[in-house]
Steps between C-alpha positions, in 0.01 A plus 500: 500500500412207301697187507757640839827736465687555157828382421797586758766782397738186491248359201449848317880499485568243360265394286510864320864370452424178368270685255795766383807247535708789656400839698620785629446605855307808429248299311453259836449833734280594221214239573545543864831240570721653823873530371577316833314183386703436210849511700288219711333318226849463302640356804208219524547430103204659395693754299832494368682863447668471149614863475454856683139550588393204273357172594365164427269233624639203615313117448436498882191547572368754801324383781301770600558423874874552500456854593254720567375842310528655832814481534556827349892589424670634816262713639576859347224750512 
C-alpha cells in the first residue's frame, strides 16, 4: 500500500458525519463503523447523540491513537 494505512474507523466516522451534518446508525455500520464505537466515541466528544439512532460530529478532533481498531466491542463471536 502506497503512502501507509487508511484512515482509522474513528476518522471514517466522523468525517462521513461531518460530510452529512447528521446520521443514522445504520448508515455508520454500513461503511464498516462497530455500533460499540459510537457509545465510546460520544463519550470522548467525537460524536454527540441528538436523537434515537442519530448522531453528529463534534469540533473535537480524533486522535487516531486514543484507541485502537483492535479493540473490537466486547468480544462476542
Amino acid at each position: 500500500m502506497a503512502g501507509g494505512p487508511g484512515p482509522s474507523l474513528r476518522d471514517r466516522a466522523v468525517a462521513f458525519a461531518r460530510e452529512k451534518g447528521e446520521v443514522r446508525t445504520r448508515e455508520l455500520t454500513e461503511i464498516g463503523i462497530p455500533r460499540c464505537y459510537l457509545a465510546r466515541m460520544c463519550d470522548e466528544g467525537l460524536l454527540s447523540k441528538v436523537g434515537y439512532g442519530i448522531y453528529r460530529a463534534t469540533d473535537r478532533e480524533v486522535v487516531s491513537s486514543d484507541f485502537g481498531q483492535a479493540a473490537v466491542c466486547g468480544g462476542h463471536s
